[in-house]
Every structure is written in C-alpha cells, then in structure tokens.
N, C-alpha and C positions, 0 to 999 in steps of 0.2 A: 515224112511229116512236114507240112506246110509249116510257115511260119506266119504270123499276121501279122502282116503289111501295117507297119508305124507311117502312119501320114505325115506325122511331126506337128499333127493337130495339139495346141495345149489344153488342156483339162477342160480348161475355163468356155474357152471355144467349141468343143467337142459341145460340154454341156448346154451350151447357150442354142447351140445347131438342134442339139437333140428337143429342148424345149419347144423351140420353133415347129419343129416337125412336125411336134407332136400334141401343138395348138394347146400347151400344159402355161403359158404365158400367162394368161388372167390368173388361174391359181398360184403361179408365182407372185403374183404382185400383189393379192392378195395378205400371201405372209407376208410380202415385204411390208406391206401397209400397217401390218400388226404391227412389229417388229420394231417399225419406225417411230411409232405411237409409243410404244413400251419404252424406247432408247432415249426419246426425249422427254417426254413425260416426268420420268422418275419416279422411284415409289412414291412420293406422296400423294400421287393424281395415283398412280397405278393399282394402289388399295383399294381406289373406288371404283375400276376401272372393271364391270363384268363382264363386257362383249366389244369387241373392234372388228366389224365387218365392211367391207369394201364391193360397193354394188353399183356399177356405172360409173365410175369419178366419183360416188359420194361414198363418206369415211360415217357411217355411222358407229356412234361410241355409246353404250351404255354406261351410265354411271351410277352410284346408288346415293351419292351425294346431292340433292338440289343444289345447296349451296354450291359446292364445287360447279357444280351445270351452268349457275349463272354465271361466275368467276369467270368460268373459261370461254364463255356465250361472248363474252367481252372481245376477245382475242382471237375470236375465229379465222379472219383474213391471215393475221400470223401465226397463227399453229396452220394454219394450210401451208404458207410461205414454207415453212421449217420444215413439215411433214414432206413437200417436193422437193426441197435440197437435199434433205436425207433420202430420197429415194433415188436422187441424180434426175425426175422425169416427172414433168407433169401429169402425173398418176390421181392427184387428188382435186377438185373443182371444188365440192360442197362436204362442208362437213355439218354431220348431222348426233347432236346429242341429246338422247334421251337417258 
C-alpha cells in the first residue's frame, strides 16, 4: 500500500492553489466581502443590514433603514477604505446602498 506523498504543502497554501485552479477566487471574495462588512459594521448597522453582495468591485448593501442609508452615504470613500484593509486587497471600488 502506497503511501501519499506529503509535499510539506501547508494547509493554507494547499487551499489557496486549489482555489486558484479551480477559478473558486471571485466566490471567495465574495464572502470575504460579506464577512468584512459584518466585522466592521457591527450589530448596529448590521440589523439593518438585509443583502451584501459583491458584483465587479462594487459592494452593493441593502439596508432597510433610510436613515441609516443616508448616514452612511456620508462615509462611503471610508467604509470603502476599511472594507480593503480588511480584505488585505483592493477588492472593493464602489459601494452601492440601497
């Protein structure tokens, strides 16, 4: 019985290779995009927070707050800023909240 060959690939690398291959990248960044909206956010945007979808560079956010919508319409250049630190990548260009 063979044994399988340890590359000494670590996890992390293994995984990142297998994404690559398997052109699974966009849907990664995808969640990552959620992910990073939820983290910095916090619950109190995040109660109002119904849809985070990522479509080309742009961060479309549903909210069911107007008020909130405008609040944050204020600060868009910096929730962008925030949202690509936290992703390590400029992953986000426009963000778009309805």
């Amino acid at each position: 019985m063979a044994k399988r060959q340890n590359s000494g690939l670590p996890l992390r690398d293994a995984l990142s290779e297998f994404i690559k291959e398997n052109k699974l990248q966009k849907g990664m960044d995808k969640v990552d995009a959620r992910d990073a909206w939820v983290k910095l956010m916090g619950n109190g945007v995040n109660n109002y927070t119904t849809a985070v979808e990522l479509k080309n560079e742009t961060l479309y956010v549903s909210l069911s707050s107007s008020v909130l919508r405008e609040e944050l319409s204020l600060g868009k250049s910096k929730i962008i800023t925030m949202l690509n630190e936290e992703l390590g990548k400029e992953l986000v260009k426009k963000l778009v909240l309805r």
